[in-house]
Phi, psi and omega in degrees: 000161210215117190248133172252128183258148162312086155327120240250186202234338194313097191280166173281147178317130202287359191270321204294189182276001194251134166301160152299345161300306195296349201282142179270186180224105178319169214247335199186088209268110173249114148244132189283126202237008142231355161243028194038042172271135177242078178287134139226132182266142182262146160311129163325305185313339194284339161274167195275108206255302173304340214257307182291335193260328174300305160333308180298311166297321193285331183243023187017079183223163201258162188280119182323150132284352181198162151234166182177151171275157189242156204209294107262155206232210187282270200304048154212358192261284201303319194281347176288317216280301175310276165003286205279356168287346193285338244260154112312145198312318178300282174328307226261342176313316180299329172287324158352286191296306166317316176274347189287309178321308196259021167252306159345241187330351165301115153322098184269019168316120189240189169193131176300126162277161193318322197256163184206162219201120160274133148223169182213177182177146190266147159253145168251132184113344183298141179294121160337102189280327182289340178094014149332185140233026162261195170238143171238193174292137144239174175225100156231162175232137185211164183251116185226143174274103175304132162228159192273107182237128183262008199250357174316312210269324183301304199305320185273315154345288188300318178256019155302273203318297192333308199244018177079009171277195174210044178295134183257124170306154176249179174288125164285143190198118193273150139296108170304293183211138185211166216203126170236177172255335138285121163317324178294303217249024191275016174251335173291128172309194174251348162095123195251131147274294198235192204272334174252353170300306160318324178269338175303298218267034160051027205273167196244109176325079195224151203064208187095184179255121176304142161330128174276201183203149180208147210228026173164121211308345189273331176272342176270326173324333186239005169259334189280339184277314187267018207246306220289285153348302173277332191297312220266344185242328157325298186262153046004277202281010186242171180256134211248094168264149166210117175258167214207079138339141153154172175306176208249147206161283232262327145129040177279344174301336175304295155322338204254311187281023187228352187285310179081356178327148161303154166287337196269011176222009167235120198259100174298123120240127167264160195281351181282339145324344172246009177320152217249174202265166169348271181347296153278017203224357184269159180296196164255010141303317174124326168340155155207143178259094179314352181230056166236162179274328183277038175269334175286163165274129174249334162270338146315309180316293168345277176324302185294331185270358154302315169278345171280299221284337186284342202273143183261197184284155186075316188290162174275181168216159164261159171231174171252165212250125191228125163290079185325309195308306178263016171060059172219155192258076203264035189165188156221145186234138171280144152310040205306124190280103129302226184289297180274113174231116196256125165251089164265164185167130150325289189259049166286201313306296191297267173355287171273357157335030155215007130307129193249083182242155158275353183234095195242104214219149183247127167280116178251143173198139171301151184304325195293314190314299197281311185307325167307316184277330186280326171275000150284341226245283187306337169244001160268279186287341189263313190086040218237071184326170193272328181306340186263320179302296214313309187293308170312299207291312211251268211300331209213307170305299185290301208282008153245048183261313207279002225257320168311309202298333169327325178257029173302304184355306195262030191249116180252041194191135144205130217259099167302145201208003173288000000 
Protein backbone atom coordinates (compact mmCIF):
# COMPACT_ATOMS: atom_id res chain seq x y z
CA UNK A 1 0.00 0.00 0.00
CA UNK A 2 1.04 3.40 -0.97
CA UNK A 3 0.33 6.30 1.58
CA UNK A 4 0.35 9.95 0.46
CA UNK A 5 1.31 12.62 3.29
CA UNK A 6 0.25 15.78 3.92
CA UNK A 7 3.78 17.86 3.35
CA UNK A 8 4.48 19.42 6.73
CA UNK A 9 4.62 23.23 7.24
CA UNK A 10 8.27 23.51 9.06
CA UNK A 11 10.67 25.99 7.45
CA UNK A 12 14.31 25.72 7.95
CA UNK A 13 16.48 27.26 10.41
CA UNK A 14 17.05 30.89 10.25
CA UNK A 15 20.99 29.63 10.73
CA UNK A 16 21.23 27.64 7.47
CA UNK A 17 22.85 28.81 4.55
CA UNK A 18 19.71 29.23 2.16
CA UNK A 19 17.24 31.64 2.50
CA UNK A 20 13.77 30.24 3.37
CA UNK A 21 12.04 31.76 0.61
CA UNK A 22 14.59 29.55 -2.15
CA UNK A 23 13.23 26.03 0.06
CA UNK A 24 10.63 24.34 -2.33
CA UNK A 25 7.68 22.13 -0.82
CA UNK A 26 7.26 18.47 -2.44
CA UNK A 27 4.27 18.42 -4.61
CA UNK A 28 3.60 14.95 -3.00
CA UNK A 29 5.24 12.39 0.07
CA UNK A 30 4.62 8.68 -1.43
CA UNK A 31 5.51 5.89 1.04
CA UNK A 32 5.30 2.37 -0.13
CA UNK A 33 4.48 0.74 3.42
CA UNK A 34 5.57 -2.70 1.48
CA UNK A 35 8.41 -2.35 -0.15
CA UNK A 36 9.45 0.59 1.93
CA UNK A 37 9.73 2.83 -0.69
CA UNK A 38 9.72 6.62 0.15
CA UNK A 39 9.65 9.20 -2.90
CA UNK A 40 8.82 13.04 -3.07
CA UNK A 41 7.54 13.85 -6.05
CA UNK A 42 8.39 17.43 -7.20
CA UNK A 43 6.07 19.95 -9.36
CA UNK A 44 7.20 20.05 -12.80
CA UNK A 45 7.08 23.53 -12.81
CA UNK A 46 9.79 23.56 -10.07
CA UNK A 47 12.24 22.75 -12.50
CA UNK A 48 14.26 24.12 -15.31
CA UNK A 49 12.31 22.50 -18.21
CA UNK A 50 14.21 24.48 -20.95
CA UNK A 51 17.24 23.62 -19.88
CA UNK A 52 16.24 19.56 -19.53
CA UNK A 53 14.91 19.70 -22.76
CA UNK A 54 17.65 21.19 -24.77
CA UNK A 55 20.08 18.82 -22.55
CA UNK A 56 17.98 16.03 -23.67
CA UNK A 57 17.98 16.51 -27.43
CA UNK A 58 21.78 17.41 -27.67
CA UNK A 59 22.44 13.46 -25.72
CA UNK A 60 19.51 11.59 -26.63
CA UNK A 61 17.98 10.92 -23.61
CA UNK A 62 14.64 10.64 -23.02
CA UNK A 63 12.71 13.62 -20.80
CA UNK A 64 11.61 12.16 -16.72
CA UNK A 65 7.24 12.15 -17.30
CA UNK A 66 7.85 13.12 -13.19
CA UNK A 67 10.15 13.96 -11.09
CA UNK A 68 11.00 13.14 -7.33
CA UNK A 69 13.78 12.42 -4.96
CA UNK A 70 14.05 8.93 -3.61
CA UNK A 71 14.62 8.99 -0.24
CA UNK A 72 14.38 5.15 0.26
CA UNK A 73 15.00 3.01 -2.81
CA UNK A 74 15.30 -0.65 -3.19
CA UNK A 75 18.27 -1.65 -1.43
CA UNK A 76 17.40 0.49 1.68
CA UNK A 77 13.52 -0.69 1.29
CA UNK A 78 14.93 -3.95 1.13
CA UNK A 79 17.25 -3.97 4.54
CA UNK A 80 14.29 -2.29 6.30
CA UNK A 81 12.03 -5.27 5.25
CA UNK A 82 14.79 -7.73 6.30
CA UNK A 83 15.11 -5.83 9.60
CA UNK A 84 11.49 -6.13 10.57
CA UNK A 85 10.88 -9.96 9.46
CA UNK A 86 12.94 -11.18 12.69
CA UNK A 87 10.05 -8.86 14.80
CA UNK A 88 7.00 -10.39 15.91
CA UNK A 89 3.60 -9.16 14.24
CA UNK A 90 3.03 -7.19 17.39
CA UNK A 91 6.84 -5.35 17.48
CA UNK A 92 6.90 -4.78 13.75
CA UNK A 93 2.95 -3.22 13.52
CA UNK A 94 4.44 -0.58 16.24
CA UNK A 95 7.61 -0.38 13.85
CA UNK A 96 5.29 0.26 11.40
CA UNK A 97 3.80 3.07 12.91
CA UNK A 98 6.73 4.36 14.01
CA UNK A 99 8.29 4.73 10.79
CA UNK A 100 5.11 6.21 9.33
CA UNK A 101 5.36 8.69 12.06
CA UNK A 102 8.84 9.81 11.53
CA UNK A 103 8.19 10.13 7.34
CA UNK A 104 5.28 12.43 8.46
CA UNK A 105 6.91 14.43 10.78
CA UNK A 106 10.23 15.02 8.71
CA UNK A 107 10.70 18.41 7.21
CA UNK A 108 11.13 17.58 3.40
CA UNK A 109 11.98 21.25 2.23
CA UNK A 110 14.64 20.92 -0.15
CA UNK A 111 16.41 23.84 -2.59
CA UNK A 112 18.10 22.60 -6.07
CA UNK A 113 22.09 23.10 -5.47
CA UNK A 114 23.97 24.84 -7.85
CA UNK A 115 25.37 21.46 -9.76
CA UNK A 116 23.49 19.09 -12.12
CA UNK A 117 25.70 15.42 -13.27
CA UNK A 118 26.01 13.23 -16.25
CA UNK A 119 26.50 9.90 -14.85
CA UNK A 120 26.32 6.21 -16.15
CA UNK A 121 26.76 3.11 -14.79
CA UNK A 122 26.83 -0.50 -15.72
CA UNK A 123 24.84 -3.40 -14.62
CA UNK A 124 25.66 -7.03 -14.83
CA UNK A 125 23.80 -9.99 -14.52
CA UNK A 126 20.38 -8.09 -15.93
CA UNK A 127 17.62 -10.33 -17.15
CA UNK A 128 17.43 -10.77 -21.10
CA UNK A 129 14.88 -7.67 -22.13
CA UNK A 130 14.65 -9.82 -25.23
CA UNK A 131 12.75 -12.90 -22.70
CA UNK A 132 15.91 -15.31 -22.92
CA UNK A 133 17.06 -16.99 -19.95
CA UNK A 134 20.16 -15.85 -20.52
CA UNK A 135 21.57 -12.50 -18.67
CA UNK A 136 23.20 -9.57 -20.23
CA UNK A 137 25.10 -6.01 -19.51
CA UNK A 138 22.84 -2.65 -19.08
CA UNK A 139 24.19 0.59 -19.46
CA UNK A 140 22.17 3.53 -18.39
CA UNK A 141 23.00 6.70 -18.02
CA UNK A 142 21.36 9.99 -16.62
CA UNK A 143 21.28 13.65 -15.93
CA UNK A 144 20.50 14.38 -12.38
CA UNK A 145 19.88 17.64 -10.32
CA UNK A 146 21.71 17.97 -6.87
CA UNK A 147 19.60 19.08 -4.40
CA UNK A 148 19.85 20.48 -0.75
CA UNK A 149 17.27 18.29 1.83
CA UNK A 150 18.43 18.66 5.30
CA UNK A 151 15.89 16.72 6.65
CA UNK A 152 17.40 13.57 4.82
CA UNK A 153 20.56 12.99 7.12
CA UNK A 154 17.86 13.64 10.30
CA UNK A 155 15.39 11.51 8.72
CA UNK A 156 17.93 8.56 8.26
CA UNK A 157 19.81 9.42 12.06
CA UNK A 158 16.25 8.64 13.36
CA UNK A 159 15.66 5.79 11.77
CA UNK A 160 18.91 4.25 12.16
CA UNK A 161 18.35 4.60 16.10
CA UNK A 162 14.81 3.20 15.31
CA UNK A 163 15.66 0.27 13.82
CA UNK A 164 19.18 -0.48 15.11
CA UNK A 165 20.72 -0.22 11.69
CA UNK A 166 23.42 1.84 9.77
CA UNK A 167 21.73 2.55 6.48
CA UNK A 168 23.26 5.16 4.41
CA UNK A 169 21.39 8.23 3.12
CA UNK A 170 22.05 8.59 -0.67
CA UNK A 171 22.62 11.83 -2.29
CA UNK A 172 19.53 13.82 -3.00
CA UNK A 173 19.29 14.24 -6.12
CA UNK A 174 16.04 14.23 -8.94
CA UNK A 175 16.58 12.61 -12.29
CA UNK A 176 16.14 14.75 -15.01
CA UNK A 177 16.26 12.67 -18.34
CA UNK A 178 18.20 9.11 -18.34
CA UNK A 179 18.91 6.57 -21.63
CA UNK A 180 19.07 2.61 -20.91
CA UNK A 181 20.41 0.26 -23.45
CA UNK A 182 17.54 -1.64 -22.71
CA UNK A 183 14.61 -0.26 -24.26
CA UNK A 184 12.29 -1.52 -21.47
CA UNK A 185 13.93 0.74 -19.09
CA UNK A 186 14.66 3.94 -20.80
CA UNK A 187 12.92 6.01 -17.90
CA UNK A 188 14.68 4.43 -15.05
CA UNK A 189 17.23 6.43 -13.42
CA UNK A 190 20.43 4.80 -12.41
CA UNK A 191 20.11 4.42 -8.79
CA UNK A 192 22.66 6.16 -6.26
CA UNK A 193 22.81 4.62 -2.62
CA UNK A 194 25.08 6.58 -0.95
CA UNK A 195 27.22 9.83 -1.15
CA UNK A 196 30.19 7.61 -1.72
CA UNK A 197 29.09 5.40 -4.26
CA UNK A 198 28.16 8.95 -6.39
CA UNK A 199 31.89 9.69 -6.55
CA UNK A 200 32.99 6.03 -7.54
CA UNK A 201 30.65 6.66 -10.62
CA UNK A 202 33.06 9.35 -11.62
CA UNK A 203 29.90 11.85 -13.00
CA UNK A 204 30.24 14.88 -14.81
CA UNK A 205 29.84 18.23 -14.22
CA UNK A 206 27.70 20.20 -16.34
CA UNK A 207 26.96 23.32 -17.06
CA UNK A 208 27.58 26.19 -14.40
CA UNK A 209 30.36 28.31 -13.07
CA UNK A 210 33.62 26.35 -14.22
CA UNK A 211 36.10 24.76 -11.44
CA UNK A 212 38.71 27.32 -11.26
CA UNK A 213 42.54 26.20 -10.92
CA UNK A 214 44.91 27.61 -9.14
CA UNK A 215 48.71 26.53 -9.27
CA UNK A 216 49.64 27.50 -5.85
CA UNK A 217 47.72 28.92 -2.19
CA UNK A 218 49.90 32.48 -2.76
CA UNK A 219 47.62 32.63 -6.06
CA UNK A 220 44.46 31.23 -4.82
CA UNK A 221 44.27 33.55 -1.37
CA UNK A 222 43.61 36.89 -2.74
CA UNK A 223 40.94 36.22 -5.62
CA UNK A 224 39.09 33.51 -2.85
CA UNK A 225 39.46 36.19 -0.16
CA UNK A 226 37.77 38.92 -2.00
CA UNK A 227 35.12 35.88 -3.51
CA UNK A 228 34.44 35.27 0.00
CA UNK A 229 33.83 38.84 1.03
CA UNK A 230 31.68 40.10 -1.43
CA UNK A 231 29.47 36.84 -1.12
CA UNK A 232 29.51 37.69 3.08
CA UNK A 233 28.19 41.72 1.99
CA UNK A 234 25.67 39.81 -0.83
CA UNK A 235 24.27 37.75 2.64
CA UNK A 236 24.22 39.82 5.54
CA UNK A 237 21.98 37.47 7.05
CA UNK A 238 23.40 33.97 6.12
CA UNK A 239 26.51 32.11 7.48
CA UNK A 240 29.41 31.68 5.11
CA UNK A 241 30.61 28.04 4.94
CA UNK A 242 33.70 26.79 3.19
CA UNK A 243 35.08 23.51 3.17
CA UNK A 244 38.60 22.53 2.02
CA UNK A 245 39.02 18.70 1.24
CA UNK A 246 42.27 17.08 -0.08
CA UNK A 247 44.79 14.37 1.03
CA UNK A 248 46.48 14.32 4.34
CA UNK A 249 49.42 16.90 3.42
CA UNK A 250 48.15 18.37 1.15
CA UNK A 251 48.26 21.57 3.12
CA UNK A 252 44.75 22.42 4.13
CA UNK A 253 45.69 24.12 7.66
CA UNK A 254 48.07 26.12 5.54
CA UNK A 255 45.13 27.24 3.60
CA UNK A 256 42.96 28.11 6.39
CA UNK A 257 46.21 30.28 8.28
CA UNK A 258 47.24 32.02 4.77
CA UNK A 259 42.90 33.02 4.42
CA UNK A 260 44.32 35.28 7.35
CA UNK A 261 40.50 35.65 8.64
CA UNK A 262 39.76 37.63 12.09
CA UNK A 263 39.58 34.84 14.57
CA UNK A 264 36.38 36.58 16.36
CA UNK A 265 34.33 36.19 13.16
CA UNK A 266 35.77 33.06 12.34
CA UNK A 267 35.22 29.49 13.68
CA UNK A 268 37.80 26.45 12.33
CA UNK A 269 36.90 23.09 12.38
CA UNK A 270 38.71 20.30 11.79
CA UNK A 271 37.47 16.64 10.71
CA UNK A 272 40.49 15.30 12.09
CA UNK A 273 39.23 15.51 15.51
CA UNK A 274 36.51 12.94 14.92
CA UNK A 275 38.57 9.94 14.05
CA UNK A 276 37.05 7.24 15.59
CA UNK A 277 39.90 5.66 18.44
CA UNK A 278 42.83 2.96 17.56
CA UNK A 279 40.67 0.29 19.14
CA UNK A 280 38.04 0.26 17.26
CA UNK A 281 39.22 0.31 13.51
CA UNK A 282 42.01 -2.25 14.08
CA UNK A 283 42.38 -4.82 11.80
CA UNK A 284 43.40 -8.23 12.71
CA UNK A 285 47.06 -7.55 12.02
CA UNK A 286 46.81 -5.48 14.57
CA UNK A 287 47.11 -2.08 11.96
CA UNK A 288 45.19 0.80 11.66
CA UNK A 289 44.19 2.61 9.12
CA UNK A 290 43.54 6.44 9.04
CA UNK A 291 42.66 6.87 5.18
CA UNK A 292 39.84 5.50 4.78
CA UNK A 293 36.32 7.35 5.60
CA UNK A 294 35.27 4.58 7.86
CA UNK A 295 38.30 5.59 9.77
CA UNK A 296 35.61 8.74 10.93
CA UNK A 297 33.05 8.80 13.34
CA UNK A 298 30.53 10.11 10.17
CA UNK A 299 27.48 9.98 12.64
CA UNK A 300 28.90 12.39 14.87
CA UNK A 301 30.33 14.39 12.07
CA UNK A 302 26.63 14.42 11.08
CA UNK A 303 25.12 14.99 14.40
CA UNK A 304 27.60 17.86 15.10
CA UNK A 305 27.28 19.50 11.82
CA UNK A 306 23.23 19.39 12.33
CA UNK A 307 23.66 21.41 15.47
CA UNK A 308 26.33 24.12 14.18
CA UNK A 309 23.94 24.65 11.41
CA UNK A 310 20.73 25.27 14.38
CA UNK A 311 23.10 27.04 16.50
CA UNK A 312 23.00 30.82 16.65
CA UNK A 313 25.92 33.10 16.35
CA UNK A 314 27.86 33.12 19.53
CA UNK A 315 26.57 29.69 20.94
CA UNK A 316 28.76 26.60 21.34
CA UNK A 317 28.42 23.23 20.09
CA UNK A 318 30.44 20.71 21.71
CA UNK A 319 33.27 18.80 19.38
CA UNK A 320 35.69 16.08 20.49
CA UNK A 321 39.23 16.78 21.34
CA UNK A 322 41.28 13.50 19.70
CA UNK A 323 45.22 12.65 20.73
CA UNK A 324 47.28 12.26 17.14
CA UNK A 325 49.88 10.55 19.22
CA UNK A 326 48.03 8.08 20.95
CA UNK A 327 45.35 7.76 18.13
CA UNK A 328 42.49 8.41 20.83
CA UNK A 329 39.59 10.35 21.40
CA UNK A 330 40.56 12.13 24.90
CA UNK A 331 37.72 14.43 25.68
CA UNK A 332 35.46 17.23 24.51
CA UNK A 333 36.00 21.27 23.96
CA UNK A 334 33.50 23.79 23.05
CA UNK A 335 32.83 25.49 19.40
CA UNK A 336 31.95 28.70 19.48
CA UNK A 337 29.56 29.20 16.17
CA UNK A 338 30.36 32.08 14.42
CA UNK A 339 29.66 33.92 11.13
CA UNK A 340 32.21 32.51 9.03
CA UNK A 341 32.79 28.55 9.60
CA UNK A 342 36.02 26.72 7.59
CA UNK A 343 35.18 22.93 7.78
CA UNK A 344 38.88 20.94 6.73
CA UNK A 345 39.04 16.86 6.37
CA UNK A 346 40.51 14.66 3.80
CA UNK A 347 36.85 13.69 2.68
CA UNK A 348 34.75 17.24 3.98
CA UNK A 349 33.75 17.51 0.65
CA UNK A 350 32.17 13.83 0.28
CA UNK A 351 31.24 14.35 3.52
CA UNK A 352 29.72 17.71 4.21
CA UNK A 353 27.80 17.55 0.44
CA UNK A 354 24.69 19.14 1.87
CA UNK A 355 26.17 22.22 3.07
CA UNK A 356 24.95 24.55 0.38
CA UNK A 357 28.06 26.81 -0.22
CA UNK A 358 29.99 28.19 -3.22
CA UNK A 359 33.22 27.89 -1.64
CA UNK A 360 33.61 24.19 -1.82
CA UNK A 361 37.69 24.12 -2.48
CA UNK A 362 40.25 20.76 -2.92
CA UNK A 363 43.75 20.87 -1.80
CA UNK A 364 46.40 18.54 -4.43
CA UNK A 365 49.70 18.00 -3.78
CA UNK A 366 51.77 15.01 -5.30
CA UNK A 367 52.67 11.82 -3.67
CA UNK A 368 56.21 12.93 -3.15
CA UNK A 369 54.90 16.53 -1.63
CA UNK A 370 52.92 14.53 0.87
CA UNK A 371 54.90 11.76 1.56
CA UNK A 372 57.34 14.72 2.72
CA UNK A 373 55.46 16.85 4.54
CA UNK A 374 54.22 13.68 6.40
CA UNK A 375 57.55 12.37 7.30
CA UNK A 376 58.55 15.89 8.99
CA UNK A 377 55.13 16.30 10.48
CA UNK A 378 54.92 13.01 11.80
CA UNK A 379 58.45 12.13 13.61
CA UNK A 380 58.55 15.91 14.90
CA UNK A 381 55.41 16.09 16.27
CA UNK A 382 53.79 13.14 16.44
CA UNK A 383 56.82 10.98 17.50
CA UNK A 384 56.09 8.54 14.46
CA UNK A 385 59.37 6.76 13.65
CA UNK A 386 60.54 7.63 9.94
CA UNK A 387 60.73 4.15 8.96
CA UNK A 388 56.73 3.43 10.41
CA UNK A 389 55.56 6.56 8.22
CA UNK A 390 57.35 5.32 5.07
CA UNK A 391 55.15 1.93 5.69
CA UNK A 392 51.98 3.82 6.45
CA UNK A 393 52.33 6.03 3.62
CA UNK A 394 52.88 2.87 1.33
CA UNK A 395 50.13 0.42 3.07
CA UNK A 396 47.47 3.30 3.42
CA UNK A 397 48.10 6.77 2.23
CA UNK A 398 48.97 5.93 -1.36
CA UNK A 399 46.63 3.61 -2.05
CA UNK A 400 43.50 5.88 -0.97
CA UNK A 401 44.85 9.09 -2.84
CA UNK A 402 42.52 8.11 -5.91
CA UNK A 403 39.97 7.52 -3.65
CA UNK A 404 40.34 11.03 -1.83
CA UNK A 405 40.97 12.68 -5.55
CA UNK A 406 37.23 11.42 -6.44
CA UNK A 407 36.27 14.39 -4.72
CA UNK A 408 37.53 17.10 -7.32
CA UNK A 409 34.32 16.63 -8.80
CA UNK A 410 32.55 18.36 -6.03
CA UNK A 411 35.17 21.41 -6.12
CA UNK A 412 34.58 24.70 -7.14
CA UNK A 413 38.34 25.14 -6.59
CA UNK A 414 41.09 23.09 -6.88
CA UNK A 415 44.34 24.53 -5.12
CA UNK A 416 47.74 22.67 -6.27
CA UNK A 417 49.82 23.02 -3.06
CA UNK A 418 53.10 21.80 -4.16
Amino acid sequence: MTTEYSPNNYLQQESDSTDQEDYKIPEQILFDENAFSLILKIDNDAVDLDFINDFSKANELELKNEFHITVLGLKNGGEIRKTLESLSNKERQKMFSEIRFLVDSTDWHFVFDQDRYFVSKKYENVADPEGSETTVGEERVSCIQMVILPGMNQFYKKLNTLLGTNLEAPPPHITLCAKSSDSNNMQRGIGIYSQNEFVGLNPERIGGKPTEHYQSIDNAVAELSNEIIAWELNNPTQRCFIIIAGPTGSGKDKMVDQLNFAEDATTHLSLDCYYRGAELQQREDGEVNFSVPKALDQARILSDLEALLKAQEGEEIMAPVYDMKTSRRVGQEPVRVKRRIIITGVYALNLLSQINTPFKWYMDASEATILGRKLVRDTTKRGIPDDVVRQRFEQNVKPALGLVAKQKILARAIINNN
